[in-house]
N, CA, C and O atoms as a GROMACS GRO file, in nm:
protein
  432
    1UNK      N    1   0.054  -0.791  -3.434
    1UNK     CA    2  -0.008  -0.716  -3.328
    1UNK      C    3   0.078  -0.592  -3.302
    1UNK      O    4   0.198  -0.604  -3.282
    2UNK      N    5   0.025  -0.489  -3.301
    2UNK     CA    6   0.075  -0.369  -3.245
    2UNK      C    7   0.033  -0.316  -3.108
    2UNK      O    8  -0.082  -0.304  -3.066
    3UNK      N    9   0.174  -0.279  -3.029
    3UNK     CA   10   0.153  -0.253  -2.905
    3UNK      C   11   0.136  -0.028  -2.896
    3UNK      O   12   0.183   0.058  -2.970
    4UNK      N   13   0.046  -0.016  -2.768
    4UNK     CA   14   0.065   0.133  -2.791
    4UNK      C   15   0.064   0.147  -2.641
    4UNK      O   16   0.082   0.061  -2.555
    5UNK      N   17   0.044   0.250  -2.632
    5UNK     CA   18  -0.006   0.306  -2.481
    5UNK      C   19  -0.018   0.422  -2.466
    5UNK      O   20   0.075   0.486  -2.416
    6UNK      N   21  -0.182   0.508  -2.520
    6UNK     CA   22  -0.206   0.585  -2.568
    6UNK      C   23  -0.368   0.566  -2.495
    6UNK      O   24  -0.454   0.478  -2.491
    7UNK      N   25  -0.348   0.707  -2.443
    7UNK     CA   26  -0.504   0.702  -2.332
    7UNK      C   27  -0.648   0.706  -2.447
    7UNK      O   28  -0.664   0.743  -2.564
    8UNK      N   29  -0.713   0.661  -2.370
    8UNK     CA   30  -0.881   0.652  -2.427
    8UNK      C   31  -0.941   0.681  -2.389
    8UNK      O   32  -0.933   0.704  -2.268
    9UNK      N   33  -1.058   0.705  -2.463
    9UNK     CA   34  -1.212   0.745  -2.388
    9UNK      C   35  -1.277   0.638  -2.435
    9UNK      O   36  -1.288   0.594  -2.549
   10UNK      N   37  -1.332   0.592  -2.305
   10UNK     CA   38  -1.453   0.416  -2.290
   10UNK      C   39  -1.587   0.484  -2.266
   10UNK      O   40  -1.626   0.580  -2.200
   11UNK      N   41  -1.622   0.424  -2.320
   11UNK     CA   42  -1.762   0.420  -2.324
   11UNK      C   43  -1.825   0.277  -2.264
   11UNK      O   44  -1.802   0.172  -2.323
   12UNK      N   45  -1.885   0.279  -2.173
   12UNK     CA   46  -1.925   0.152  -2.111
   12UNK      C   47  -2.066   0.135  -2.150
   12UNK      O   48  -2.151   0.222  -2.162
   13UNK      N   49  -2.078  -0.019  -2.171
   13UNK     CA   50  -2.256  -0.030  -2.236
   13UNK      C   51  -2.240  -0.205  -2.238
   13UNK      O   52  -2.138  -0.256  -2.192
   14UNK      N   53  -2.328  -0.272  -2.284
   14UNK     CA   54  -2.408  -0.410  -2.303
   14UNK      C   55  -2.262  -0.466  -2.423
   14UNK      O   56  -2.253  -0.408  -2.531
   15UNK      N   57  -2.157  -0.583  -2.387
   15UNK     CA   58  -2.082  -0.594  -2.517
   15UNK      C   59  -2.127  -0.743  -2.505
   15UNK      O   60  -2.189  -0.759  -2.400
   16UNK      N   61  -2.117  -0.855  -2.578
   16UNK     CA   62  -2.066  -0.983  -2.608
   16UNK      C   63  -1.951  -0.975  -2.566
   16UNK      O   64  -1.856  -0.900  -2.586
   17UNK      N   65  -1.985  -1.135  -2.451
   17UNK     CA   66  -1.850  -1.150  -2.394
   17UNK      C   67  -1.857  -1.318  -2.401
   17UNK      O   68  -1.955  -1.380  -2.442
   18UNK      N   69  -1.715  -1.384  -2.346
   18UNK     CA   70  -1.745  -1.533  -2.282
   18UNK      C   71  -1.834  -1.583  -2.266
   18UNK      O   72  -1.874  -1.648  -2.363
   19UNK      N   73  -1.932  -1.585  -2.121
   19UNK     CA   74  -2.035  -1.578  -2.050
   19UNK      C   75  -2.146  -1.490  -2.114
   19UNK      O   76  -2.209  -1.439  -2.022
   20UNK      N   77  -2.200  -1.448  -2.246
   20UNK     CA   78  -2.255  -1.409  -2.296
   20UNK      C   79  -2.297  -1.222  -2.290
   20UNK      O   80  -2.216  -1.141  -2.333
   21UNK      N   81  -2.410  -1.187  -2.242
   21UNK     CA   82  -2.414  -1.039  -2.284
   21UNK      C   83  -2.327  -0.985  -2.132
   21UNK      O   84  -2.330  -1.073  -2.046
   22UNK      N   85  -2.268  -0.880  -2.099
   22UNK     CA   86  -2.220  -0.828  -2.050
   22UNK      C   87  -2.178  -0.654  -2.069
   22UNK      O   88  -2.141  -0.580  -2.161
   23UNK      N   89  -2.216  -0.639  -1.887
   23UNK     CA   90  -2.156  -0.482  -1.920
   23UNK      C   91  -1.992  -0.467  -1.940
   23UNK      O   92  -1.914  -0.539  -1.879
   24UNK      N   93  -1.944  -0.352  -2.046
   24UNK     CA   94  -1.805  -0.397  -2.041
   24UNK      C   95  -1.772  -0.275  -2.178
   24UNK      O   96  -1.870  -0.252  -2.249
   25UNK      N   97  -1.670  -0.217  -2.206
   25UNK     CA   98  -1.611  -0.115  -2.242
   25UNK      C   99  -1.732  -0.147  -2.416
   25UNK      O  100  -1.725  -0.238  -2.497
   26UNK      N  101  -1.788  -0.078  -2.413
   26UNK     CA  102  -1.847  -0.027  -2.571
   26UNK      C  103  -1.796  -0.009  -2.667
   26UNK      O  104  -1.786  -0.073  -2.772
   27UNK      N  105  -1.760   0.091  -2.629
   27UNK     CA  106  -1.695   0.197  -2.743
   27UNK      C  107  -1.572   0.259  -2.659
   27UNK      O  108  -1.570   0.267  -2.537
   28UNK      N  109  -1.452   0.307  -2.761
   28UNK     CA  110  -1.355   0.388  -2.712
   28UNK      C  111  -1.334   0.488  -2.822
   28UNK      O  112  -1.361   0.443  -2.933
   29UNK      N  113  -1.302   0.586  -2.822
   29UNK     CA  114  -1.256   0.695  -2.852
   29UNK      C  115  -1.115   0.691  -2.898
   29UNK      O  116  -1.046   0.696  -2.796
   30UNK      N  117  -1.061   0.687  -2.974
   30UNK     CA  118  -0.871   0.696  -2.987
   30UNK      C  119  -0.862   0.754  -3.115
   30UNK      O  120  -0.933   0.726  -3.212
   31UNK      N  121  -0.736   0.867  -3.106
   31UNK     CA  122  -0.720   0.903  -3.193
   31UNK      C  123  -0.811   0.987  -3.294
   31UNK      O  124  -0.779   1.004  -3.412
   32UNK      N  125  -0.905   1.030  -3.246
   32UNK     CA  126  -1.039   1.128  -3.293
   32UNK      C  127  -1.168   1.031  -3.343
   32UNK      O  128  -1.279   1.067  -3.381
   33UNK      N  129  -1.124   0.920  -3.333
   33UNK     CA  130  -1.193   0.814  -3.395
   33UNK      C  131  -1.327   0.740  -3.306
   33UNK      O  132  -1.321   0.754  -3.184
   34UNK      N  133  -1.391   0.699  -3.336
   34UNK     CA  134  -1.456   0.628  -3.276
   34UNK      C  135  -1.495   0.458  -3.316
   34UNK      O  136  -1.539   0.414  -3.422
   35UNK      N  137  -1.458   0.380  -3.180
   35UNK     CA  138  -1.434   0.285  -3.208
   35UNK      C  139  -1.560   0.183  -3.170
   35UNK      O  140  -1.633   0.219  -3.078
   36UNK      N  141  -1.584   0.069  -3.231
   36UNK     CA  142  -1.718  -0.017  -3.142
   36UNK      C  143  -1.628  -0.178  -3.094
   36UNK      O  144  -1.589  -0.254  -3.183
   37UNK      N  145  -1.608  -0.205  -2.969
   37UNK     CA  146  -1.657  -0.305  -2.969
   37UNK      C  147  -1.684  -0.394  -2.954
   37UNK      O  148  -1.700  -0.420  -2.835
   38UNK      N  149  -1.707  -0.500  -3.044
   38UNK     CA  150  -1.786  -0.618  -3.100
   38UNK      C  151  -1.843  -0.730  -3.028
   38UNK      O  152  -1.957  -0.776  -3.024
   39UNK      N  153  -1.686  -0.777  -2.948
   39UNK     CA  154  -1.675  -0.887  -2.843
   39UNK      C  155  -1.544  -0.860  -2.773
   39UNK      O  156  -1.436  -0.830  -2.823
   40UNK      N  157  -1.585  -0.882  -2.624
   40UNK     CA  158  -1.490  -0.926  -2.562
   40UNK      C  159  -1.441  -1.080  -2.564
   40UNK      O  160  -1.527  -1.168  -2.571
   41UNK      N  161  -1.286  -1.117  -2.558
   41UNK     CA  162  -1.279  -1.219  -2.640
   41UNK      C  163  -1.243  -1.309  -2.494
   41UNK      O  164  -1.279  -1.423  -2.467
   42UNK      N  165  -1.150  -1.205  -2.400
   42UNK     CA  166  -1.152  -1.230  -2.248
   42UNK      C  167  -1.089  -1.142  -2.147
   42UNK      O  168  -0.996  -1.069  -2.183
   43UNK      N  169  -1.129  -1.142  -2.024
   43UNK     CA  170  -1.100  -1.029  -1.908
   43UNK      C  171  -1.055  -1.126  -1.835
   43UNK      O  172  -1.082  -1.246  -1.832
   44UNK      N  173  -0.951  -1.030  -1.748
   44UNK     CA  174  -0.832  -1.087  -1.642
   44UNK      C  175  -0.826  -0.950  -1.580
   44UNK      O  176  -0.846  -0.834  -1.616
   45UNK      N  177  -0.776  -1.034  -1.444
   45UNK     CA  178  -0.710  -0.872  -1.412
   45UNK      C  179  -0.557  -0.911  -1.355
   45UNK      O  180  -0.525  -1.024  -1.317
   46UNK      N  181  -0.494  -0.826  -1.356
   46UNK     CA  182  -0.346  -0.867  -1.345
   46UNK      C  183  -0.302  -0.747  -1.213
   46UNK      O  184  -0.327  -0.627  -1.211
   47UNK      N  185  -0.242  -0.817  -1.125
   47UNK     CA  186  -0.183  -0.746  -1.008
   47UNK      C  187  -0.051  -0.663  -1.003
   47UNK      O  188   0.049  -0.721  -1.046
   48UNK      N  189  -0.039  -0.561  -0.966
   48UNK     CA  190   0.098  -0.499  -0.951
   48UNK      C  191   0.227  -0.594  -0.884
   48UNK      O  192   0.186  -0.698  -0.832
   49UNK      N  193   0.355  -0.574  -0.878
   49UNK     CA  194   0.417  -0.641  -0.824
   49UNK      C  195   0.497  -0.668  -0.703
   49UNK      O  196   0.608  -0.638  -0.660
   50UNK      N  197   0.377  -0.749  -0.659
   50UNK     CA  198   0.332  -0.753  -0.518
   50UNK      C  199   0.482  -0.769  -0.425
   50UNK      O  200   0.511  -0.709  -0.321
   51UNK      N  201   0.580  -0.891  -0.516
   51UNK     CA  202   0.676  -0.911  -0.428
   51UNK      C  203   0.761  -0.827  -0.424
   51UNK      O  204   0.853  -0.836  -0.343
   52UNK      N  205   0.751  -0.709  -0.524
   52UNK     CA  206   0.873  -0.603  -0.461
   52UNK      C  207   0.809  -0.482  -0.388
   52UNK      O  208   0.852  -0.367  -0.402
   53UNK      N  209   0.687  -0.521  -0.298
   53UNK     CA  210   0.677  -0.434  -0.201
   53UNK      C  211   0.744  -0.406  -0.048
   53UNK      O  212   0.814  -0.498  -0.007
   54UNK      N  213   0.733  -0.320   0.017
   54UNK     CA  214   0.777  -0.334   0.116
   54UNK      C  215   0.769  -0.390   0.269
   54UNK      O  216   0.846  -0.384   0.365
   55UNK      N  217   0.629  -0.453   0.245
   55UNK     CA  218   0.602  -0.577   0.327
   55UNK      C  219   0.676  -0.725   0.296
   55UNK      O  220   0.692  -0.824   0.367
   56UNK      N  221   0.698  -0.706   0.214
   56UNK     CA  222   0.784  -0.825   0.179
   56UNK      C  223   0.853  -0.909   0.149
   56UNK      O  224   0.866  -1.030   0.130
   57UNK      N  225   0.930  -0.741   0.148
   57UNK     CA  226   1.120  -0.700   0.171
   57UNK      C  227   1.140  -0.740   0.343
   57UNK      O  228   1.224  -0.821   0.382
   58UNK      N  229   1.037  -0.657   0.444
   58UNK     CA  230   1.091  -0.672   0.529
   58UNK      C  231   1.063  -0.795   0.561
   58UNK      O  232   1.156  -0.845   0.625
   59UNK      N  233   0.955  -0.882   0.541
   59UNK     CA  234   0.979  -1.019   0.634
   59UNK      C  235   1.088  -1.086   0.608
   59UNK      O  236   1.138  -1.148   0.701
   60UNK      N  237   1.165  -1.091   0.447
   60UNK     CA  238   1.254  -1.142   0.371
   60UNK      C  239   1.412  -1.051   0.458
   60UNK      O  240   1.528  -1.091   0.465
   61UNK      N  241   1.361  -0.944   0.503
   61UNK     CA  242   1.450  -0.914   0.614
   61UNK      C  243   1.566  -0.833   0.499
   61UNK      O  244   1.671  -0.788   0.545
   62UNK      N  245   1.543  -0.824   0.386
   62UNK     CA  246   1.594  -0.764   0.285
   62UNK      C  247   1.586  -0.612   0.289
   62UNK      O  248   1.501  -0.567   0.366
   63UNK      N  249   1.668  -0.511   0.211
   63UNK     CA  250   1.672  -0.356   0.196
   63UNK      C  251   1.595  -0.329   0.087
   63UNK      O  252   1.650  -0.380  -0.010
   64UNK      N  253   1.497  -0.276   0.055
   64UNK     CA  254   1.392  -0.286  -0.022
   64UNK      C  255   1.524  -0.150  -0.097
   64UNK      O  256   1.537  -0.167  -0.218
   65UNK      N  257   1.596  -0.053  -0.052
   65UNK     CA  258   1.601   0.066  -0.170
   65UNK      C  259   1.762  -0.038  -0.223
   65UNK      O  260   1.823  -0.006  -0.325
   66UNK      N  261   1.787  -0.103  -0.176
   66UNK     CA  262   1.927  -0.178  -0.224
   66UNK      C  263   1.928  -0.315  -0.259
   66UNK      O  264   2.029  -0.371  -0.301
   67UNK      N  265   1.781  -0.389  -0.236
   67UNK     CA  266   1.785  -0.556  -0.266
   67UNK      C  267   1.824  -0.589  -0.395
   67UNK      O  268   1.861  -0.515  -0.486
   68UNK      N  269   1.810  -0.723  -0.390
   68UNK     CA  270   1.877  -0.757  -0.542
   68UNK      C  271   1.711  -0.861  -0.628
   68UNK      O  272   1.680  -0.902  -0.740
   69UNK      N  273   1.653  -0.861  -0.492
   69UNK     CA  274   1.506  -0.917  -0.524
   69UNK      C  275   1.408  -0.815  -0.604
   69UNK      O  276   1.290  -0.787  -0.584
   70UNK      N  277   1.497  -0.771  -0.702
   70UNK     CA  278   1.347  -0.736  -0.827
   70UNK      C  279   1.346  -0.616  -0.824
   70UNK      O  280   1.254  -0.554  -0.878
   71UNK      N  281   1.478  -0.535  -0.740
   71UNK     CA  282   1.418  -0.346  -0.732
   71UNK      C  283   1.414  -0.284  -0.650
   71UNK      O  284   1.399  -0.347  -0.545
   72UNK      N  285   1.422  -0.141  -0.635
   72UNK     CA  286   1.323  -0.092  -0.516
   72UNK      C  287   1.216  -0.031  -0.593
   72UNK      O  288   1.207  -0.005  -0.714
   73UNK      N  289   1.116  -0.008  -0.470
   73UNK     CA  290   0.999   0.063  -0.509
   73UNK      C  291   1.024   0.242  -0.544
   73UNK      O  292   0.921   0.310  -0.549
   74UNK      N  293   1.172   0.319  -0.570
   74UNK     CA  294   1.212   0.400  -0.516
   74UNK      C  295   1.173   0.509  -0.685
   74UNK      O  296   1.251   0.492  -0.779
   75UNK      N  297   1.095   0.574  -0.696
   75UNK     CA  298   1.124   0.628  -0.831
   75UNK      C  299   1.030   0.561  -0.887
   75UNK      O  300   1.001   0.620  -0.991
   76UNK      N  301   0.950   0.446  -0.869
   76UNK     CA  302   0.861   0.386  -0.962
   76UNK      C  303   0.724   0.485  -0.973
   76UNK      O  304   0.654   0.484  -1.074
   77UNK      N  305   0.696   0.561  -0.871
   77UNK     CA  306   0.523   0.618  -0.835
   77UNK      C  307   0.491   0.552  -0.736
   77UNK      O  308   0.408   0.614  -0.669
   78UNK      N  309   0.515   0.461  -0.697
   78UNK     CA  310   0.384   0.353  -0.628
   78UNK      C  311   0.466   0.402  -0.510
   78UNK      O  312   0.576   0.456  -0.522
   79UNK      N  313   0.378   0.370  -0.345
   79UNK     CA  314   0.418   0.358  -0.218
   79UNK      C  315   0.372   0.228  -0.191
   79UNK      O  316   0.295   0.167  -0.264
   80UNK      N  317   0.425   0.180  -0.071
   80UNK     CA  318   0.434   0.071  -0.015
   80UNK      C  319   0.249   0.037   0.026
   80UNK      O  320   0.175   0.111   0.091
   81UNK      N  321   0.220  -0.072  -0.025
   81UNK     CA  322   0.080  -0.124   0.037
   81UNK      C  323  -0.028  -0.059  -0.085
   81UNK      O  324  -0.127  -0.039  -0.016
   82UNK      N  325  -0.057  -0.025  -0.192
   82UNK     CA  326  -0.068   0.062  -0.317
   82UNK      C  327  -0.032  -0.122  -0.407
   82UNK      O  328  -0.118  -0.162  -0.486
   83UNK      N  329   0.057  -0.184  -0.388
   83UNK     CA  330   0.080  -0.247  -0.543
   83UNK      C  331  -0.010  -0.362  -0.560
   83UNK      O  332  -0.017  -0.423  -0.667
   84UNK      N  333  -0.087  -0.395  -0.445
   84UNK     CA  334  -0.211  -0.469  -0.434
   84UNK      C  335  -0.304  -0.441  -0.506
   84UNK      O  336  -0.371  -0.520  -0.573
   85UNK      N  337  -0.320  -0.277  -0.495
   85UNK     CA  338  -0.433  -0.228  -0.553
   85UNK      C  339  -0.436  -0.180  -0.715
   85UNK      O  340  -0.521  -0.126  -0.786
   86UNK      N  341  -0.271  -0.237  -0.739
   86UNK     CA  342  -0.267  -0.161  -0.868
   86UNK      C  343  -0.321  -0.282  -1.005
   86UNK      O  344  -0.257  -0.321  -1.102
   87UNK      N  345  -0.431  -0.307  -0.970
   87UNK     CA  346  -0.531  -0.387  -1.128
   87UNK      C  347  -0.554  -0.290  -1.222
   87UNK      O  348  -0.585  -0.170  -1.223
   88UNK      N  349  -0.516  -0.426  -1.349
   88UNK     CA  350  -0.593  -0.321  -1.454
   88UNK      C  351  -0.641  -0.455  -1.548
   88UNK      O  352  -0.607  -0.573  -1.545
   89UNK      N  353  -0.744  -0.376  -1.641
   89UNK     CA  354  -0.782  -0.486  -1.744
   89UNK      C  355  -0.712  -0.506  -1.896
   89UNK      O  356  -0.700  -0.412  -1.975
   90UNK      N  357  -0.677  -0.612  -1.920
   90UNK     CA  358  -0.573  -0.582  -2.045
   90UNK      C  359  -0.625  -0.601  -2.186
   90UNK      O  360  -0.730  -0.662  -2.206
   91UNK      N  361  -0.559  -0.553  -2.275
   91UNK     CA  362  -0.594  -0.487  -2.408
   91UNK      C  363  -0.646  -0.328  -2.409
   91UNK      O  364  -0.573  -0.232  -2.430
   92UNK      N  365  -0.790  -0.322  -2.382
   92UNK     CA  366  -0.817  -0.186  -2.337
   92UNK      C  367  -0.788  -0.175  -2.200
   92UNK      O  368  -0.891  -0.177  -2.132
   93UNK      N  369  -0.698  -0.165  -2.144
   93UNK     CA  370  -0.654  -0.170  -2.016
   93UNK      C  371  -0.690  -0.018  -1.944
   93UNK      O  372  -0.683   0.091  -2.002
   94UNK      N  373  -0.732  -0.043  -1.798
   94UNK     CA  374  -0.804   0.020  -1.736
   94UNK      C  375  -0.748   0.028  -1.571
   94UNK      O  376  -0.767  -0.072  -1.501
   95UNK      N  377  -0.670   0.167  -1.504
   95UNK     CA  378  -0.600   0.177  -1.437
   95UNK      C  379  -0.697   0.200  -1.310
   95UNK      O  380  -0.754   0.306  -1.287
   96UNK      N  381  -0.704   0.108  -1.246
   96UNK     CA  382  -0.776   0.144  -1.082
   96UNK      C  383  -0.686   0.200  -1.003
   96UNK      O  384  -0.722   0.193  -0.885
   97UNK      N  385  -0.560   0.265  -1.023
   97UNK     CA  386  -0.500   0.337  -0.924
   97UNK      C  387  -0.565   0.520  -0.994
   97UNK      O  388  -0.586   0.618  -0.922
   98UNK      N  389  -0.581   0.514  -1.135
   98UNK     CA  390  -0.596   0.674  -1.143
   98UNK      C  391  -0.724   0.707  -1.226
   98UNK      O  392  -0.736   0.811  -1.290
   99UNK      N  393  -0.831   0.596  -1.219
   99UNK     CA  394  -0.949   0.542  -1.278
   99UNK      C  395  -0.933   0.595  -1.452
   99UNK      O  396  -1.026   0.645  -1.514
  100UNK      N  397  -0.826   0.578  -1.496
  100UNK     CA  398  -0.797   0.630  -1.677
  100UNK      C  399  -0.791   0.465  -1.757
  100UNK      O  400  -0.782   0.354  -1.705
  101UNK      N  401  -0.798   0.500  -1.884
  101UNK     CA  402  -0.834   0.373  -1.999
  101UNK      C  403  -0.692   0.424  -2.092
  101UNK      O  404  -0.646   0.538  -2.098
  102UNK      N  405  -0.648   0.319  -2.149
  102UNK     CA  406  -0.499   0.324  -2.209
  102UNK      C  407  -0.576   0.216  -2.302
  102UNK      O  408  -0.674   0.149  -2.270
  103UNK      N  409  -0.492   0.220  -2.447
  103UNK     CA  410  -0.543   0.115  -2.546
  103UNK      C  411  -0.354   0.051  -2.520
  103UNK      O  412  -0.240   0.095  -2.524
  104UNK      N  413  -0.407  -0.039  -2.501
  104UNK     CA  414  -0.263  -0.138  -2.516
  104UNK      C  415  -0.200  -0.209  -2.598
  104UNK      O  416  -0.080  -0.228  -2.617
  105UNK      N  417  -0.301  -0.250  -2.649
  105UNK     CA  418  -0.254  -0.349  -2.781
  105UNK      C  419  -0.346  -0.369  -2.871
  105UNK      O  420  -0.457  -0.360  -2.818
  106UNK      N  421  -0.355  -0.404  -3.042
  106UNK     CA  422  -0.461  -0.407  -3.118
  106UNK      C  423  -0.418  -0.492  -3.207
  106UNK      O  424  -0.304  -0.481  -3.253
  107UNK      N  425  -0.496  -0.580  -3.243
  107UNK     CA  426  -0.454  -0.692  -3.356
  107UNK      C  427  -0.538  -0.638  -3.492
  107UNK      O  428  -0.657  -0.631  -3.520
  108UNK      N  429  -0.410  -0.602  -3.562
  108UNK     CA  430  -0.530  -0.585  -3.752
  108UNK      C  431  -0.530  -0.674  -3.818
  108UNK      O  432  -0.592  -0.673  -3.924
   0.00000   0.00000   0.00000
């Protein structure tokens, strides 16, 4: 498997999924190419990381720019109350903080 992270153009339309026909990324665009496809094999969505926000530094009563719990949020992009919202879908992964498509990973 090769990993990338290299933006796309989706095309959304009717794919084979799990649960049978479904709307869900078509086609993508990468690399001048055009891609189809076939089946989705499965969708998740995966959450930003929730516990090194700053709600929950402070109940933990912790220094969110100096803790030793996982970081600060300081330099990452994100603001406080934002890492809830930061889903995306993985493989053709799909950023709901800046509505853009990234190809993530591809098995040949």
């Amino acid at each position: 498997m090769r990993r990338y992270d290299d933006p796309v153009e989706v095309r959304r339309g009717m794919v084979h999924g799990p649960g049978g026909d479904q709307e869900g990324p078509a086609q993508f665009l990468w690399r001048g190419r055009l891609w189809k496809v076939c089946d989705v094999v499965a969708h998740w969505v995966e959450t930003g990381p929730w516990w090194q926000s700053h709600g929950v530094h402070a109940v933990l009563g912790s220094d969110v720019a100096g803790g030793a719990a996982g970081g600060s949020e300081r330099g990452s992009g994100r603001t406080a109350g934002t890492d809830l919202l930061a889903e995306r879908e993985v493989d053709l992964v799909f950023d709901w903080a800046d509505g853009s498509w990234q190809l993530a990973r591809c098995e040949d």
